[in-house]
VEXDREN-2710 file (C-alpha; in Angstrom, 1 decimal):
% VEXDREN-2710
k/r/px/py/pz
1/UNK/0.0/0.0/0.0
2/UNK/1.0/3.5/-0.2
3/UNK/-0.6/6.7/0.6
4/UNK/-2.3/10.5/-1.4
5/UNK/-2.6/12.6/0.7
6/UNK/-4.4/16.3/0.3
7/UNK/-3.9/18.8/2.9
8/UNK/-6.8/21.2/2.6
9/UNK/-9.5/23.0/5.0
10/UNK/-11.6/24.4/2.3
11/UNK/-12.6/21.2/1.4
12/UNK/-13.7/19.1/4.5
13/UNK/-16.6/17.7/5.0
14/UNK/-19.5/17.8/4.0
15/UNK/-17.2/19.0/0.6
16/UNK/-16.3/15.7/-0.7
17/UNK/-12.7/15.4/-2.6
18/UNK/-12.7/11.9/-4.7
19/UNK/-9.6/10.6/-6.7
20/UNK/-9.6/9.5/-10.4
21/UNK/-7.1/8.0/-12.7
22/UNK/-6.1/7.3/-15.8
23/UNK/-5.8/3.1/-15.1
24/UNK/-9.6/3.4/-14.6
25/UNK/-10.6/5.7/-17.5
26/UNK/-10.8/9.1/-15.7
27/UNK/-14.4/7.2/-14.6
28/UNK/-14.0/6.1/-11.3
29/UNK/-14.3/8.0/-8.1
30/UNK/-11.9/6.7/-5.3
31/UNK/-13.1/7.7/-1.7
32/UNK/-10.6/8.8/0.7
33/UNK/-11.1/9.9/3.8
34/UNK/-10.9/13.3/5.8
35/UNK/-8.5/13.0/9.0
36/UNK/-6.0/15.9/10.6
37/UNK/-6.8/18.5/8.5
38/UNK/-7.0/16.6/4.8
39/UNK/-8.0/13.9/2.5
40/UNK/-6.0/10.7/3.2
41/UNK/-6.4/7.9/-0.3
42/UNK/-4.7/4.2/0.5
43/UNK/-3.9/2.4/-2.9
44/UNK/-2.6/-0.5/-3.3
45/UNK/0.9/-0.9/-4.7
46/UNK/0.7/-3.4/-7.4
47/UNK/-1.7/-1.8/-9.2
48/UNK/-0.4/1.6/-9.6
49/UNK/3.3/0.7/-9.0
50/UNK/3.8/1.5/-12.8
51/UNK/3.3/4.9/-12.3
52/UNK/0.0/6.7/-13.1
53/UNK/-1.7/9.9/-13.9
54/UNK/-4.2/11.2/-11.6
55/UNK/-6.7/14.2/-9.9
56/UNK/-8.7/15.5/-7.3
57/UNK/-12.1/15.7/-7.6
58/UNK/-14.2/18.1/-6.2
59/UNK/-18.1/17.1/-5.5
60/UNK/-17.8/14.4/-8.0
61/UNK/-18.3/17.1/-10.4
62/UNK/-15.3/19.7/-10.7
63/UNK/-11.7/18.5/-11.6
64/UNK/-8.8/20.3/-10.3
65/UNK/-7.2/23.0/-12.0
66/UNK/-4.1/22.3/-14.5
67/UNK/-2.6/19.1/-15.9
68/UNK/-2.3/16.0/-14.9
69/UNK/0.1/14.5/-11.4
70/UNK/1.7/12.0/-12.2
71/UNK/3.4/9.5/-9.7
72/UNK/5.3/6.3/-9.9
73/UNK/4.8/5.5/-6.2
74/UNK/6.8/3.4/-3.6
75/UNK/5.6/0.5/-0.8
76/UNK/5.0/2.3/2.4
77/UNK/5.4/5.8/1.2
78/UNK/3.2/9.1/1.8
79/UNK/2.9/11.7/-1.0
80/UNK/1.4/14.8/-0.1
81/UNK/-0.1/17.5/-2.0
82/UNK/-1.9/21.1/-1.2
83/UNK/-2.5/24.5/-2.7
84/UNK/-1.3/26.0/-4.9
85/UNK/-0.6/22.6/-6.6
86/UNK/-4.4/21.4/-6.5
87/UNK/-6.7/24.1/-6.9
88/UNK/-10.6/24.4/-7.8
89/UNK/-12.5/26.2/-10.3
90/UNK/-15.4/27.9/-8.7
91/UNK/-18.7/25.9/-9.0
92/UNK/-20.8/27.2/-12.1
93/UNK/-24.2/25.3/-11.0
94/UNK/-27.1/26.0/-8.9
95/UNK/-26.2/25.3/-4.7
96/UNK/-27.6/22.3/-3.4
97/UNK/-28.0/22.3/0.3
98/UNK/-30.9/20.8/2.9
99/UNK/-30.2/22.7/6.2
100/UNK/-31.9/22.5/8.9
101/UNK/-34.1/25.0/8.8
102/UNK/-35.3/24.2/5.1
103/UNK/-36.4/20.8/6.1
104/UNK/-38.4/22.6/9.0
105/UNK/-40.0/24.7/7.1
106/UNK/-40.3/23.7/3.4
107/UNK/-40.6/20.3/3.6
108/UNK/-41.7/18.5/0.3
109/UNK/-44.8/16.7/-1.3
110/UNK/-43.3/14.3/-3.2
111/UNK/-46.3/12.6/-4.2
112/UNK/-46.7/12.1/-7.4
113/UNK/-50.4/11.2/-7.7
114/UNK/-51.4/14.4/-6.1
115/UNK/-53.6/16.5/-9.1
116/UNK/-52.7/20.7/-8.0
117/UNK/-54.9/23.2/-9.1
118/UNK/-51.7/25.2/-10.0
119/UNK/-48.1/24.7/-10.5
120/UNK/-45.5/27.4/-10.6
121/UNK/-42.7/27.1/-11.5
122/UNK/-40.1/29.9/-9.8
123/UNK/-40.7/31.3/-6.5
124/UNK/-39.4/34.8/-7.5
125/UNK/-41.0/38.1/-8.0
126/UNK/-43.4/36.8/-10.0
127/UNK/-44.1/33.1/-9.5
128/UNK/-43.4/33.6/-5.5
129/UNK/-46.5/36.5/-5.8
130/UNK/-48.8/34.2/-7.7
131/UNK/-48.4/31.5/-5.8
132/UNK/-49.0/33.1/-2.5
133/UNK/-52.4/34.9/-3.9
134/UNK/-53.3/32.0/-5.6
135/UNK/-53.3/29.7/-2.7
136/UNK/-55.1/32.6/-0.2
137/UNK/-57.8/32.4/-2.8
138/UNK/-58.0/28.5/-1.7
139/UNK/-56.3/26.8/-4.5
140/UNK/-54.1/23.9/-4.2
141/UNK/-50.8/25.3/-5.4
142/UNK/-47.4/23.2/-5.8
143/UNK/-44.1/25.4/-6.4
144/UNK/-41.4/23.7/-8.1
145/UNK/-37.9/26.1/-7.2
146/UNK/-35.0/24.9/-8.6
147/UNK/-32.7/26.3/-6.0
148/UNK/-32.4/25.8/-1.9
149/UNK/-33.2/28.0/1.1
150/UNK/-30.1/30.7/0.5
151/UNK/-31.9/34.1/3.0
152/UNK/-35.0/34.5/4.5
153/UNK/-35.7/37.7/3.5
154/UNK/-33.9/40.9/1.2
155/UNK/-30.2/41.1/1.4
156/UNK/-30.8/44.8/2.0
157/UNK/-32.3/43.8/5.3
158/UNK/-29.7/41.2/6.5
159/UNK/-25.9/42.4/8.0
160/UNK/-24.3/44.6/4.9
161/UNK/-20.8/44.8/3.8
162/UNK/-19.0/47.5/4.1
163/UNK/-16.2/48.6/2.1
164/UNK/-13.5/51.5/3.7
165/UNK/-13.6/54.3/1.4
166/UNK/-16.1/52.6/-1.3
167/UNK/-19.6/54.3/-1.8
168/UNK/-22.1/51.7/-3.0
169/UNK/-25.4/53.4/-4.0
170/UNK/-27.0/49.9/-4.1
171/UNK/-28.2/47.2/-2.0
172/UNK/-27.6/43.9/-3.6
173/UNK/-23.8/43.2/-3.4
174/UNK/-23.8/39.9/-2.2
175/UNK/-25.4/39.1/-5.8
176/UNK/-21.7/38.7/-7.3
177/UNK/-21.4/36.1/-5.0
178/UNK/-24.1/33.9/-5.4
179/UNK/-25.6/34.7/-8.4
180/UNK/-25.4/31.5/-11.5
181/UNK/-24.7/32.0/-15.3
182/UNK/-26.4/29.0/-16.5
183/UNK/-26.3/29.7/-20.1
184/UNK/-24.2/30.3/-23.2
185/UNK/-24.0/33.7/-25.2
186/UNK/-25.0/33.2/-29.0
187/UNK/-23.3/34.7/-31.8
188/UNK/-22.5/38.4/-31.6
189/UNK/-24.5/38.5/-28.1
190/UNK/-22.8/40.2/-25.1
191/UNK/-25.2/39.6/-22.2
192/UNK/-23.4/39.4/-18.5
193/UNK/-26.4/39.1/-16.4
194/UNK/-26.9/36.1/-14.1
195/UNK/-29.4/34.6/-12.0
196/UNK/-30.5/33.4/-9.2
197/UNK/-31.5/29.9/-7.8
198/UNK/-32.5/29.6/-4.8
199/UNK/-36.2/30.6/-2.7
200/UNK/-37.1/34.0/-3.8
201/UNK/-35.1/34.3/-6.9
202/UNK/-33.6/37.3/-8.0
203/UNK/-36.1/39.4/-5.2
204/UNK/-33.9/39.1/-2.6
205/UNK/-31.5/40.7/-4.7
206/UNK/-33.4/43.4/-6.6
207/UNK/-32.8/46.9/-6.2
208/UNK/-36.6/47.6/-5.1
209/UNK/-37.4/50.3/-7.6
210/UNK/-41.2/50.0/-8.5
211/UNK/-41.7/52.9/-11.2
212/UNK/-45.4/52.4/-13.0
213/UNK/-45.2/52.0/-16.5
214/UNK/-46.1/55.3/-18.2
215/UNK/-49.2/55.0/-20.5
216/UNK/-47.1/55.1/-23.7
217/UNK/-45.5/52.4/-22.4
218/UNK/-48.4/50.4/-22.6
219/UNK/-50.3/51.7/-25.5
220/UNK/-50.1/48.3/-27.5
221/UNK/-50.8/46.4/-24.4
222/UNK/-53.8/44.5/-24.5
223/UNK/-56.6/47.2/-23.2
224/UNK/-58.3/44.7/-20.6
225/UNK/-54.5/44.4/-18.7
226/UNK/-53.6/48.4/-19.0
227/UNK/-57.4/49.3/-17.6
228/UNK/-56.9/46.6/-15.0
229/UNK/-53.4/48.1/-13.7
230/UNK/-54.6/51.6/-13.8
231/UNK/-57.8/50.8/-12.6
232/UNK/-56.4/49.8/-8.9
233/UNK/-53.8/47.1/-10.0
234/UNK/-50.6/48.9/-9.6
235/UNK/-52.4/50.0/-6.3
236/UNK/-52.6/46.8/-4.8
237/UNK/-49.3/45.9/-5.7
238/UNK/-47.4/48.6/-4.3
239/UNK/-49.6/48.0/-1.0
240/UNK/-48.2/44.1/-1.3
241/UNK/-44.8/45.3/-1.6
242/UNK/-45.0/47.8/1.1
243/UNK/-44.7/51.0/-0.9
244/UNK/-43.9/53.6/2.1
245/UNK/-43.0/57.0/1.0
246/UNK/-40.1/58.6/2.7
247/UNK/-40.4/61.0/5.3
248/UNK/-39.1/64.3/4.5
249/UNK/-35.8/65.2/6.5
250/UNK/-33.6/68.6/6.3
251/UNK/-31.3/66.9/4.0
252/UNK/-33.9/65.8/1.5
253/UNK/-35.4/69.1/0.8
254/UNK/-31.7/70.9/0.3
255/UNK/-31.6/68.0/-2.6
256/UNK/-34.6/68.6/-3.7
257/UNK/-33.6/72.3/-4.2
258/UNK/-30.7/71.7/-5.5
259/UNK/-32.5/70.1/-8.6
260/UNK/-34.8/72.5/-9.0
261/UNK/-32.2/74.9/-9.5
262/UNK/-29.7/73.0/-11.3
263/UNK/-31.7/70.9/-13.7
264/UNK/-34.6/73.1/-14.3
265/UNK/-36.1/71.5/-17.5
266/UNK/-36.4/67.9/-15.0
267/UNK/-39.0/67.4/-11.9
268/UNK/-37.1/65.7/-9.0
269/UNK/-39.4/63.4/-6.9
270/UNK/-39.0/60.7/-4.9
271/UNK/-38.4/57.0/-6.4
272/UNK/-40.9/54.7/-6.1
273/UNK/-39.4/52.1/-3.7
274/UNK/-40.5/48.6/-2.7
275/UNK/-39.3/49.1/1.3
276/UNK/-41.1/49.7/4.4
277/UNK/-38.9/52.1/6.3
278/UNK/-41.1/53.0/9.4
279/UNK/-44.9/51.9/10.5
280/UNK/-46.4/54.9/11.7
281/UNK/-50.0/52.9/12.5
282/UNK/-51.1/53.3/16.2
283/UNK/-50.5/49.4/16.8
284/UNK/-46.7/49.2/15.0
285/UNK/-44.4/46.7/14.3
286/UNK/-40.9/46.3/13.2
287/UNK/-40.7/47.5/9.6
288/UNK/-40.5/44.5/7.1
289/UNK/-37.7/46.3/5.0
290/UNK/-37.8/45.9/1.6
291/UNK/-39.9/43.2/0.1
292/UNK/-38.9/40.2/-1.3
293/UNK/-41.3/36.3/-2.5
294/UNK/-38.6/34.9/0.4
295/UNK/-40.2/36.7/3.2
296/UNK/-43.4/36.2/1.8
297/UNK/-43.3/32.6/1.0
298/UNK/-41.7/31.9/4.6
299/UNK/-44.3/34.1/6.2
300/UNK/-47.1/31.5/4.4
301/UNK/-45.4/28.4/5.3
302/UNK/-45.3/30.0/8.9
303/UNK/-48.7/30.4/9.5
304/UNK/-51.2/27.8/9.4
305/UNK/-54.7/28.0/7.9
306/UNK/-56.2/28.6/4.5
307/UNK/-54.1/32.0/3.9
308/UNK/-51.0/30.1/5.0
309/UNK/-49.7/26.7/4.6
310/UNK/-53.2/24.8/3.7
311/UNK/-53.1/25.7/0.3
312/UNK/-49.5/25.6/-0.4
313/UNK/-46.6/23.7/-1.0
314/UNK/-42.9/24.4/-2.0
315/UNK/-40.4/21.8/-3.7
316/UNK/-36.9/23.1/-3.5
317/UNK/-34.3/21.9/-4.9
318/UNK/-36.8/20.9/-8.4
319/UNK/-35.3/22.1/-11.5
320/UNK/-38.0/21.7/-14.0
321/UNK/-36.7/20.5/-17.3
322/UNK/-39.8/20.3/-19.4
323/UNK/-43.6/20.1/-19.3
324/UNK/-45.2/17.3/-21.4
325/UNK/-48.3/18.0/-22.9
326/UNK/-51.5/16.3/-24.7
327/UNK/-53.2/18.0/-27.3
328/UNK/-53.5/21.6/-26.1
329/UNK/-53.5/20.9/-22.2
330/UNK/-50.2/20.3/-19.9
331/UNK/-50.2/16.9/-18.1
332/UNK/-47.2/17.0/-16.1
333/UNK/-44.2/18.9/-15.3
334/UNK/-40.8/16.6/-15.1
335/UNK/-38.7/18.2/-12.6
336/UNK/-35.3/16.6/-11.3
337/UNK/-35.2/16.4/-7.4
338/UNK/-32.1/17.7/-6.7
339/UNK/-31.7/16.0/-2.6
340/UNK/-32.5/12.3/-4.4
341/UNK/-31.6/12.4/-7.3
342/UNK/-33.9/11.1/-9.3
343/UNK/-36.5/12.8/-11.5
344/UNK/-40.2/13.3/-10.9
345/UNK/-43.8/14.4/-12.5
346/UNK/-46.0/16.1/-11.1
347/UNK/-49.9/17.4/-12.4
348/UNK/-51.9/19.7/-12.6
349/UNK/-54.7/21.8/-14.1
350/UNK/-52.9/24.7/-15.1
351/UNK/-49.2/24.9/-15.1
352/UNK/-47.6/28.9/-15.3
353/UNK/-43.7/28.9/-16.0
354/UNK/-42.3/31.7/-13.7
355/UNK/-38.7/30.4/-14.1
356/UNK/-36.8/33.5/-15.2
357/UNK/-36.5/35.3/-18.8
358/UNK/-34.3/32.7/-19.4
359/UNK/-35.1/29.3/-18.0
360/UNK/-39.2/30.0/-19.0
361/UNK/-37.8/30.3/-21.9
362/UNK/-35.5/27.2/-22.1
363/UNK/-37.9/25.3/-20.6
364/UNK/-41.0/26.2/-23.5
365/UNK/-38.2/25.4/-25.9
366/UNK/-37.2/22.3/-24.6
367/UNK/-41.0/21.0/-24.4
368/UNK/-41.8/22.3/-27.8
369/UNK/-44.6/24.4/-26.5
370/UNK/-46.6/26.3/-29.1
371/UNK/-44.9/29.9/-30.4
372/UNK/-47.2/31.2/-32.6
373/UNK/-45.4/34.3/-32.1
374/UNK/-41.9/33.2/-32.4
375/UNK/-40.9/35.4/-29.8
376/UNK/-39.9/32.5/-27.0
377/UNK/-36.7/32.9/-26.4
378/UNK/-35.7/36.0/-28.9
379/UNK/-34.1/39.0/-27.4
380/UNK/-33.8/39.9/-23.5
381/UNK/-36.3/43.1/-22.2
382/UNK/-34.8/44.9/-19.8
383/UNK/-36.5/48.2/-17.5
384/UNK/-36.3/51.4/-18.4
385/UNK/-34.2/52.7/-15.5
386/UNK/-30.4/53.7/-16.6
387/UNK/-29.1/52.7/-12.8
388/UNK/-30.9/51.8/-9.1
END
């Protein structure tokens, strides 16, 4: 026998570091196991004694930076390896995790019998609102969310960083660090967007800005929607969001003036914001902060009763790959469970793909879903707003 050893504490467990090598095709995954402070492999000698090429393996899934080791080993002896010699590129795919508190709190319906009303698919701004009002209203509501429990509630309202002499004018910063790029630019395309897996979405990241859409925005818009948003719609959503206007300060006004005076072809007025930054009602409570479909999707499977948990039930950790269909109507939505691994289809009456400009969009195209259009999956729409 001899002994690989990998001297590493970014990678301990529950990481998992597995060894392949060229004698088994680059297919195998040898265990080791994680002792003193790194990964210790025991190999026999007369099968490798010939010398082989081999690497680390991160999560079964991500091979270590650079070429090939190569070792011609000897009975009895301990080779040792560390960074910078064996490094990691950083994981490109959605997190997987089961913590504690999701499997308190989300747990799953994995039955696949079970006929919903509705399935969503996304829990973020707009899947995560649907699927809330939906199931209030008293139907049976399944959301499939490809990603795990990452925050409870806005980044903006969790600890911040704070960077010595750097002025950040926004509030989502720890985007960069979780955010996925699952996709591949097309020819001549130059998008560097990401997204966001996990409960909630991209709404926990969002910069909160709620402008309504000015009418000429909307002129080719069909005129039932554009009578129904100006007719109390964007109302109700700004009261679901917790539009609070700020109060005026000392500070604010000089601003204000400043404008006026400087800019005097533009009105300055306050930015319609999706954050609750006092509760001046007689009976108060702690200011929920800026919205995001995290808090509002915990709150539900919080509180028992029809406008809670009764109606409503969230699969994390479901990546939907496509929806099969009969005819004109959906019957089931094949999502991959992420914590088994093993796929599963689910049903329903209606099925609503809330997934993300892009994964909505992969996911139609992947199912062949009618486009009568031929606008699934062209071009990417973006707001109106030069920066937030």
């Amino acid at each position: 026998m001899f002994t690989l050893r990998f001297n590493t504490t970014a990678y301990r467990p529950d990481r998992l570091i597995t060894l392949r090598t060229n004698l088994d095709g680059w297919a195998k995954d040898i265990p080791g196991i994680y002792e003193n402070g790194g990964w210790r492999f025991e190999l026999p000698i007369a099968r490798y004694n010939g010398g082989f090429s081999f690497k680390f393996v991160l999560e079964r899934t991500y091979w270590m930076n650079g070429p090939d080791l190569f070792l011609q080993p000897q009975a009895g002896a301990e080779y040792l390896y560390q960074a910078p010699t064996v490094t990691f590129p950083p994981p490109t795919e959605l997190l997987v995790e089961n913590a504690h508190v999701q499997q308190q709190f989300f747990p799953p319906n994995l039955d696949e019998t079970r006929l919903y009303d509705v399935i969503v698919v996304g829990s973020g701004i707009g899947g995560g609102i649907l699927a809330d009002q939906l199931s209030d209203l008293g139907l049976d509501v399944l959301v499939l969310e490809a990603g795990s429990y990452l925050f409870p509630t806005h980044t903006a309202n969790l600890p911040r960083q704070h960077r010595i002499g750097q002025f950040d004018k926004h509030v989502w910063t720890l985007y960069e660090q979780f955010k996925v790029q699952n996709f591949a630019n097309g020819f001549g395309a130059q998008f560097e967007g990401g997204q966001a897996f996990n409960l909630g979405g991209k709404s926990i990241f969002w910069g909160g800005l709620i402008p309504r859409m000015a009418w000429w925005e909307m002129e080719r818009w069909p005129r039932t929607l554009r009578w129904y948003l100006e007719d109390g719609g964007y109302q109700r959503a700004e009261d679901l969001m917790h539009r609070v206007p700020l109060p005026p300060t000392p500070y604010r006004r000089r601003v204000k003036q400043f404008l006026r005076q400087q800019l005097t072809d533009f009105t300055a007025f306050d930015a319609p914001m999706a954050v609750q930054y006092a509760n001046h009602q007689e009976n108060s409570t702690v200011p929920v902060g800026m919205f995001s479909t995290a808090d509002l999707l915990t709150e539900s499977m919080l509180t028992y009763g029809p406008q809670g948990n009764q109606h409503l039930t969230i699969n994390l950790n479901h990546p939907v790959s496509r929806v099969e269909t009969l005819g004109n109507r959906v019957t089931h939505v094949v999502a991959y469970d992420l914590i088994a691994q093993q796929e599963r289809r689910y049903q329903a009456k209606a099925v609503v793909l809330a997934a993300g400009t892009i994964e909505s969009a992969k996911i139609a195209q992947l199912s062949g879903l009618a486009d009568p259009t031929g606008k699934i999956g062209v071009g990417i729409t973006d707001h109106p707003i030069y920066f937030t």
